[in-house]
Structures are given as C-alpha cells and as structure tokens.
C-alpha positions in Angstrom: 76.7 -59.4 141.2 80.4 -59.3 142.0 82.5 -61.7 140.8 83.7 -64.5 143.1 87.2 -63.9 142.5 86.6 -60.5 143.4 85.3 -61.5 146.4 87.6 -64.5 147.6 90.0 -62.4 149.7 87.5 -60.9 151.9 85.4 -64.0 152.9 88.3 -65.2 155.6 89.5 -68.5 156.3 89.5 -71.4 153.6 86.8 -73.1 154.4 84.5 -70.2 154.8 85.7 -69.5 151.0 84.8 -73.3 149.8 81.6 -72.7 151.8 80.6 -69.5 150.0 81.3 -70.8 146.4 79.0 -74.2 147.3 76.0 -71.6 148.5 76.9 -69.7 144.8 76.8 -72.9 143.3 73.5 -73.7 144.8 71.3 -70.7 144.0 67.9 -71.6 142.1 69.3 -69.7 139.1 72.9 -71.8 138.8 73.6 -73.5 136.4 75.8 -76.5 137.1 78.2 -78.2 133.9 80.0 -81.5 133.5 83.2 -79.8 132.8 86.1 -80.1 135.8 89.1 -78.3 136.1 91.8 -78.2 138.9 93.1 -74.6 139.4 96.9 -74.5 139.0 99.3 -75.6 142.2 96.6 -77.2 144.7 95.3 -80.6 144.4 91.2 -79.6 144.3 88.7 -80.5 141.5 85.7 -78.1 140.7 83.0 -78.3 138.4 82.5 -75.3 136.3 79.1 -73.0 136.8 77.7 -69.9 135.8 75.1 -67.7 137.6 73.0 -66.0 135.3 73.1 -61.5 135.3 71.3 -58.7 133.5 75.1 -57.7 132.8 75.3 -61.0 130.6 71.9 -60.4 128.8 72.8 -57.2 128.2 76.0 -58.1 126.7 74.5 -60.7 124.4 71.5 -58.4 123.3 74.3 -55.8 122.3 76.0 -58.7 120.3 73.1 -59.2 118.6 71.9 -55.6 117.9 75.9 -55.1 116.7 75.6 -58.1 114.2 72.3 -57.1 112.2 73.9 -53.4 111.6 77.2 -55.2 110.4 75.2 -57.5 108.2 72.7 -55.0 107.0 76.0 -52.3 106.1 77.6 -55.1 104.3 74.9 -56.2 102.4 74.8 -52.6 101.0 77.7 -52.3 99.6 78.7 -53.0 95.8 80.0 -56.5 94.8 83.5 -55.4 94.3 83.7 -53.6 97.7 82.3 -56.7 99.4 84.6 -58.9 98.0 87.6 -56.7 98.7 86.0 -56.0 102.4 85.9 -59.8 102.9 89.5 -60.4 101.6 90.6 -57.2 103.7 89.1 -58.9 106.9 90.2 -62.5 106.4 93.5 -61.1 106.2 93.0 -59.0 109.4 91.6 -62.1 110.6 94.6 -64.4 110.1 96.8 -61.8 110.6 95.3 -60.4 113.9 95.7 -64.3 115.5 99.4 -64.4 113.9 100.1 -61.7 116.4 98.9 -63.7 119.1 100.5 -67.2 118.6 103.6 -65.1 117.2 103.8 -66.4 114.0 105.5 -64.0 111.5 103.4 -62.9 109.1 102.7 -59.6 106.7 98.9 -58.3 106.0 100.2 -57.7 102.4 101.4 -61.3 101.8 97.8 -62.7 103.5 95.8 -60.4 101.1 98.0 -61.1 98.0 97.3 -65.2 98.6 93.9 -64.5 99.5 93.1 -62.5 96.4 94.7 -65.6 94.2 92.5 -68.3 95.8 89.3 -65.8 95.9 90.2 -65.4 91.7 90.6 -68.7 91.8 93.5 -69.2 89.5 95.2 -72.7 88.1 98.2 -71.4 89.4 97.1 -71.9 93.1 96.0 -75.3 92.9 99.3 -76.9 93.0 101.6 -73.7 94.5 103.1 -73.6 97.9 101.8 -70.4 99.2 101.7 -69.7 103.0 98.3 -69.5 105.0 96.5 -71.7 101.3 94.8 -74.3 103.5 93.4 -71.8 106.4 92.7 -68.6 104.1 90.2 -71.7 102.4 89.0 -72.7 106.0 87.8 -68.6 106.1 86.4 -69.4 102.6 84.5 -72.3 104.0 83.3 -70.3 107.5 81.8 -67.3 105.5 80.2 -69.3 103.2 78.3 -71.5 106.8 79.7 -74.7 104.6 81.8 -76.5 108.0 79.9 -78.3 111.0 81.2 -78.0 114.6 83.3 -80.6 115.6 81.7 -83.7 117.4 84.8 -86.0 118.2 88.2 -85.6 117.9 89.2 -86.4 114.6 87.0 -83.1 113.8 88.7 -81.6 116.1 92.0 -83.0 114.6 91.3 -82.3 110.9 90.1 -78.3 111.8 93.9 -78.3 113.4 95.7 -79.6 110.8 93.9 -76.8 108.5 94.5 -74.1 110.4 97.7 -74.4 111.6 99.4 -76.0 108.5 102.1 -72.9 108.4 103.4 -71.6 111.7 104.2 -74.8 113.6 107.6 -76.4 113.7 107.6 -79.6 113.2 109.3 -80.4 116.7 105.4 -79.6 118.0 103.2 -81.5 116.5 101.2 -83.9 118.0 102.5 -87.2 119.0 99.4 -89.2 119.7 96.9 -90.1 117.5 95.1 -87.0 117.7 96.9 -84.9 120.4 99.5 -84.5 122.2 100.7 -87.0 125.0 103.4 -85.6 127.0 103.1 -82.2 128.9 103.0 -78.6 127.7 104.2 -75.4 129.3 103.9 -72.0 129.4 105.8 -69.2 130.1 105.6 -65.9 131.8 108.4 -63.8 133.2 111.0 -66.2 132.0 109.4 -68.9 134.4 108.0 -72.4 133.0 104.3 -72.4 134.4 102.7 -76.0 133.5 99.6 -75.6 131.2 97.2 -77.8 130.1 96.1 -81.2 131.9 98.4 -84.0 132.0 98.3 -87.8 133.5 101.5 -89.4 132.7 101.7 -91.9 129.9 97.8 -92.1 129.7 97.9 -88.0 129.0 96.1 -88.6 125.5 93.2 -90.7 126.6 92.9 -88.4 129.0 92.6 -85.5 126.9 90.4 -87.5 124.8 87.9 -88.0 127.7 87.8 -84.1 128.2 87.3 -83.1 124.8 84.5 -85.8 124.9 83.1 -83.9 127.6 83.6 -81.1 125.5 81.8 -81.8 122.4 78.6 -83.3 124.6 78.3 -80.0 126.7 77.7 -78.3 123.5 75.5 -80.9 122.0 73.1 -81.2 125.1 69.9 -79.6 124.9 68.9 -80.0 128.4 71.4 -77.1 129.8 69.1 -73.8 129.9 72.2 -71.6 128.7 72.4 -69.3 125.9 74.6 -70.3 122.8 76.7 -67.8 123.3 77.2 -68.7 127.0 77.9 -72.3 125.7 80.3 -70.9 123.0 82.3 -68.8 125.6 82.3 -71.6 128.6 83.8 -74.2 125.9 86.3 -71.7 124.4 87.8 -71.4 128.1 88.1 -75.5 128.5 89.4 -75.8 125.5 92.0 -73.8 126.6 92.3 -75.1 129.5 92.7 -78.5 128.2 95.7 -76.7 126.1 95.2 -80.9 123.7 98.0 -79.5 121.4 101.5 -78.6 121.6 101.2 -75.3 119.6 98.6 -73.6 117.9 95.5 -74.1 120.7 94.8 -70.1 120.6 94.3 -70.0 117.0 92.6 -73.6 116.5 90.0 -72.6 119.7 89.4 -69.2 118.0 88.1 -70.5 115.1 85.9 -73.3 116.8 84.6 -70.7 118.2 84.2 -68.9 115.3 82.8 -71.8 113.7 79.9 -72.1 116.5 79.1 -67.9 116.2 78.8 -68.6 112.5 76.0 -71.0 113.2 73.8 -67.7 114.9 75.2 -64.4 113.5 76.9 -63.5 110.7 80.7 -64.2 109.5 81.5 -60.6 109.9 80.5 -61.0 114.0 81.9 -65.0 113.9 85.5 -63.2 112.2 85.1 -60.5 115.6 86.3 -62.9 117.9 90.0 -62.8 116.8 89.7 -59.0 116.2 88.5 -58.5 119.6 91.5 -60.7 121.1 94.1 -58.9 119.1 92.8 -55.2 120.3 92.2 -56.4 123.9 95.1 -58.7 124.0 96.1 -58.5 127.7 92.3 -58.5 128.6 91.7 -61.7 126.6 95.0 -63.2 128.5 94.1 -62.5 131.6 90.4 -64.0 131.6 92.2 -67.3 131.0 94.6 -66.5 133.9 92.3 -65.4 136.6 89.4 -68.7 135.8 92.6 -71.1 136.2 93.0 -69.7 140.1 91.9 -71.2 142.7 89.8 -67.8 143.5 87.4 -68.5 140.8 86.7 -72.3 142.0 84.7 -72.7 138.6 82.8 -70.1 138.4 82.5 -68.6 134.6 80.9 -65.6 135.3 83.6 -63.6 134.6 84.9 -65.4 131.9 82.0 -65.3 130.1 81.4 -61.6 129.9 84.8 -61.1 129.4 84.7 -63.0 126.4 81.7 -61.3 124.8 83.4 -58.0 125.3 86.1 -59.2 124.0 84.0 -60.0 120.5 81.8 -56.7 121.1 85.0 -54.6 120.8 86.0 -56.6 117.6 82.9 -56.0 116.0 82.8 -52.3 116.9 86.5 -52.1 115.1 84.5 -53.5 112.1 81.6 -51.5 112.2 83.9 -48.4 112.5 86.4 -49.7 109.6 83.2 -50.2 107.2 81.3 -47.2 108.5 84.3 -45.0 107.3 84.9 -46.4 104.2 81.0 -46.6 103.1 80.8 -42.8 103.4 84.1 -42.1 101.6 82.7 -44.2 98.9 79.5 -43.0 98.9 81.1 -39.4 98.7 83.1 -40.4 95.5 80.2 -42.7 93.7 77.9 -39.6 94.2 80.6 -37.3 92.6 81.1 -39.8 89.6 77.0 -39.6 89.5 77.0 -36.4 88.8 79.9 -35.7 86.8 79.3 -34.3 83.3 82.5 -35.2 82.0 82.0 -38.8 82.1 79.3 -38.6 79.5 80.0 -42.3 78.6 78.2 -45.1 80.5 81.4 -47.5 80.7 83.8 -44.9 82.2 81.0 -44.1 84.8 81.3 -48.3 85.6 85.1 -48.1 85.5 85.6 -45.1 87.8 82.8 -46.7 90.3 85.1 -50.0 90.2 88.3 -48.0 90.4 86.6 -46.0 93.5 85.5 -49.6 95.3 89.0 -50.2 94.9 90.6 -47.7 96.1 88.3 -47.4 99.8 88.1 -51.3 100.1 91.5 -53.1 98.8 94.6 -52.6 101.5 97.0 -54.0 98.8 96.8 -50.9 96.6 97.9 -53.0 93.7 95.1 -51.5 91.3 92.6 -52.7 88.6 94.0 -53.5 84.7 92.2 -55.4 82.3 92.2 -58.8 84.1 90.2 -57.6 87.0 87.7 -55.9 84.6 87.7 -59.0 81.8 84.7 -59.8 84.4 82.7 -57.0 84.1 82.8 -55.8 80.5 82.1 -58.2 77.3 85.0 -56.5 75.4 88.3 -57.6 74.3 91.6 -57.1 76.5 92.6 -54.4 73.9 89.1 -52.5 73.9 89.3 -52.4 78.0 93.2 -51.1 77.7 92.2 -48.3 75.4 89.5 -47.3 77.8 91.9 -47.2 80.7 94.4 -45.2 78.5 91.8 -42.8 78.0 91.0 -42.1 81.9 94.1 -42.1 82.6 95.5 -39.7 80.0 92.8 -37.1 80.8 94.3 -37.1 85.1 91.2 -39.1 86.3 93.5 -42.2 87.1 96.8 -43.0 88.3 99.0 -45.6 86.8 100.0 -47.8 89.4 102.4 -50.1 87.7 103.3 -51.3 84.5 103.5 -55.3 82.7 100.4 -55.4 82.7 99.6 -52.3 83.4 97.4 -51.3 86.4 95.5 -48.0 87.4 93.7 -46.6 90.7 91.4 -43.6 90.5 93.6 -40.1 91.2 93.8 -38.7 94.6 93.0 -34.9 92.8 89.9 -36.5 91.6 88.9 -37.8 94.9 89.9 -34.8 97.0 88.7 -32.0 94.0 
C-alpha cells in the first residue's frame, strides 16, 4: 500500500483528495485515534489514523527478533564488559541526542561522569557535573525502575531531568508546566511556526492535548500494537512541540521509557541511535506527517520510525558483535597461556582485556578498579600489576595512581 502522501498529487482536484483520504479512513481495517492535528498554513483539522500493512508487521517482528539477539549477546558477556558496554552506550546515548538538539558535548566527558555515578562515589553526591541528573534517568530506564507519564506534571518532572544541562534559561517554560507563548522553527534562515498555539490560553491548550496524549496510550480498546502506539505518540508529541527547548530529547526518552516496558534497554537506548545515524530521515518523517498531503494518516510515520530504531539497534548489534569476538580472541589466548601459571594474573589480564575492547575512555585499571575484585591489600594488588607490567604484558597508562591496560604486542602476538 502506497503511502497517501505519495499519492496526493495524482488524485486531481481538492476535493477528490479530501474524498480519497475519508474512503482510506473508512476501510474495515482503519484504525481511527482521538488525536487532531492541523497541517501547517491551511485552516483544516484531521484526526490521525493508521491502516494496518504486512510492511508494518514485518518491521515490528524484525524489532523483536533484533532485541532477543541484543539481549541474549549482552547477557553473555563478563560483568566488567557489561558494565563498561552499558556506560559506553549511555554515553552514546546522551551524546548521540546532544547532536541533535545541538547541545555541545564530548563522549569522553559523558563517560568520565557516567563512570563516577556508576562507582558511586561521595564525591558525586554534592558535585556539579554536567549530564548528573539525566546519565541517572539512564540509570533508572535500564534498571525498568520509571513509569510512563500519565499527566503532566510526569511529563514535567521527566523534562526537568533530562534537560537540566543544555537549556538557557531564557527557554524555560513559563507556565505551570509548559510553555504559553509560541515556538518556532527554522529552516533555511526562515521562521516556520511549530507547535500549537491559542493565544493567551496556549497552556491549557497544550494541557488538553497532552491529556489526549496520555489517554491514547492508556486505552485498551484501540486494537494497535505497542509499538504502533509508541510511534503515533512520539509524532504528537512533537507535534504539540509543549516546550520551548528540549522536545526532541524529552520525547525520545518517553519513548524510550515506553520500549523499555516491552524489550530490552539496549532496543529502548536504539531509538536515539537510530535518529542520530538516520538524522535527515528522522527529520523529515516529522515534516512530511505535518503537510497537508498526509491529512492524518501515520502510515508512514510509523514505519519510518521503527526503521529508524531498527537501524539503531543494528549499530548495536554490530558494535557488540565486534567487540565480543575480539574479546573472545584475547580471553581464549590468556586461557591458554603457559606463562601465566598463576590464577590471579589469569583474572587480571581477563579484566585488563574487558577493558581494553569495552571502555572508550582508555583511562585503564589500577588498584581502585580491582579493590573489587581481589580481597588483598592496595599494596599486594600494586605489586601484582608491577609484575605484569614489568614482564611487557601491560602498558602503563598513567601515573598518581598509577593505571595499566593490557599491551597491544600481547594482543596482536
């Protein structure tokens, strides 16, 4: 099935248009939502549908197939490469929808604060750091711990989390929850209005659509897919635009929040991946529902989404793929080596490998990192890391205090 807008151009006159999207609207298999939007520059309301394809289905069933190999892959590896492929993705993550809202950040500074608040130390508790309040928001995701948000002072609160660095204060909301005047856009050095708007009573209003928002993905009696539900609300949320600044990065993680409830966090942290790589692509499904040539239909909104996730989890499954052969490679070689007769430098070299494949930093392990893993005293570990180093199976990394990665002629030898 072609998509309407596809089709608009070719189907005459106007009103032979409006009559072809009521008979789409009408098939058996169409299913009709609450949600309204009014295409930019004309003065016409439409309700939002979708008509149900194999193309969808098939889209959805490779989500799913693509989330139990991620999960399953994950679940393989070694604590300390999870942890560091879970810190390396958050900061992709945050990093990845940076890009989009243009808010400057560095991987390297993301992983560094990540890796404080992961160790949990004091120092954190009370410190200033960039990105503290979301990087715990990822914390909380991964972990299933937060709840959708059913009004808007859920809505509010997941905001004020995730977009407590990168927002000037000259944009934050001036209502109670949103924002009340308008909000713009622009393209080409041209102000394009975006978002709805109704004068002085612009926050109610808002507050009415997000209402309509949070009951559309409440309501059982819609027979629509979750995912179907998760893209369709992702769009009017957009298209509501409620804040000033920040609406791409707080609607990406409600979304998020709603794939976590289904899949795993490595398919629920896709979504931003996804909308990095295929940046235009996920620009221009926003662009081409908000014309008048879709009148409402989500058809292709909705599959652009889930490609959109798709391609983020296939840069996952790639990313983890690679690096759980080229640790499987080393960890086989330590295995086997006869030179590592003792039991605790086989442990240190398989930490120092995990390391090395899984941590983006390159900061390397000293005794703090293995105070965790051994029951021996700071000086005890030190020696022990002397030793590997001094016979050219680890590289000193930095010194005060001291730090050590596994040696790139022991990994390619």
């Amino acid at each position: 099935m072609k998509y309407f807008h596809k089709e608009y151009f070719n189907l005459g006159d106007f009103e032979s248009r409006q009559k072809k999207a009521k008979e789409r609207m009408n098939y058996d298999s169409t299913i009709v939502t609450d949600l309204e939007i009014k295409p930019i520059n004309q003065p016409e309301i439409y309700r939002m549908f979708y008509v149900p394809t194999n193309e969808t289905i098939e889209l959805i069933a490779n989500i799913s197939r693509l989330d139990v190999i991620l999960a399953k892959m994950y679940e393989q590896l070694p604590e300390v490469a999870q942890n560091n492929f879970f810190i390396n993705m958050l900061a992709s993550e945050l990093h990845s929808s940076n890009e989009l809202e243009g808010v400057k950040s560095s991987k390297e500074e993301i992983v560094r604060t990540t890796r404080l608040i992961f160790m949990e130390e004091s120092s954190t508790r009370k410190s200033n750091l960039r990105f503290k309040n979301v990087i715990k928001s990822y914390f909380e995701l991964r972990e299933g711990h937060l709840k959708p948000p059913l009004d808007s002072k859920d809505c509010r609160k997941i905001y004020d989390e995730i977009t407590s660095d990168g927002i000037d204060k000259s944009d934050y909301p001036d209502g109670k929850y949103y924002r009340k005047g308008p909000t713009y856009l622009y393209k080409n050095n041209k102000a394009i209005h975006r978002g709805i708007f109704k004068g002085e009573e612009t926050e109610e209003y808002i507050i009415d659509r997000m209402n309509d928002l949070f009951k559309f993905m409440e309501a059982r009696t819609l027979n629509l897919h979750q995912l179907i539900k998760i893209a369709v609300s992702h769009y009017y949320f957009g298209y509501i635009h409620p804040f000033y600044d920040g609406n791409g990065r707080t609607g990406r993680f409600i979304s998020s929040i709603f794939l976590k409830e289904n899949y795993s966090w490595l398919t629920a942290m896709s979504l931003s991946q996804g909308s990095m790589l295929e940046r235009g692509r996920y620009l221009k499904m926003f662009d081409v529902t908000n014309q008048i040539a879709s009148q409402g239909e989500m058809n292709y909104f909705v599959d652009e989404f889930l490609s959109v996730i798709i391609t983020g989890q296939e840069e996952v499954l790639g990313n983890l793929v690679q690096k759980s052969d080229l640790l499987n490679s080393i960890m086989k070689k330590i295995e086997l080596d006869e030179t590592l007769s003792n039991i605790d430098d086989k442990v240190i070299m398989n930490i120092m490998a995990q390391e090395y494949h899984f941590r983006s930093t390159g900061n390397g392990i000293g005794v703090e990192e293995l105070g965790g893993v051994f029951d021996y005293t700071p000086e005890t570990l030190r020696n022990k890391l002397k030793n590997l180093y001094e016979r050219g199976l680890l590289e000193k990394v930095k010194g005060r205090p001291v730090t050590y990665k596994i040696s790139k002629n022991y990994l390619e030898e």
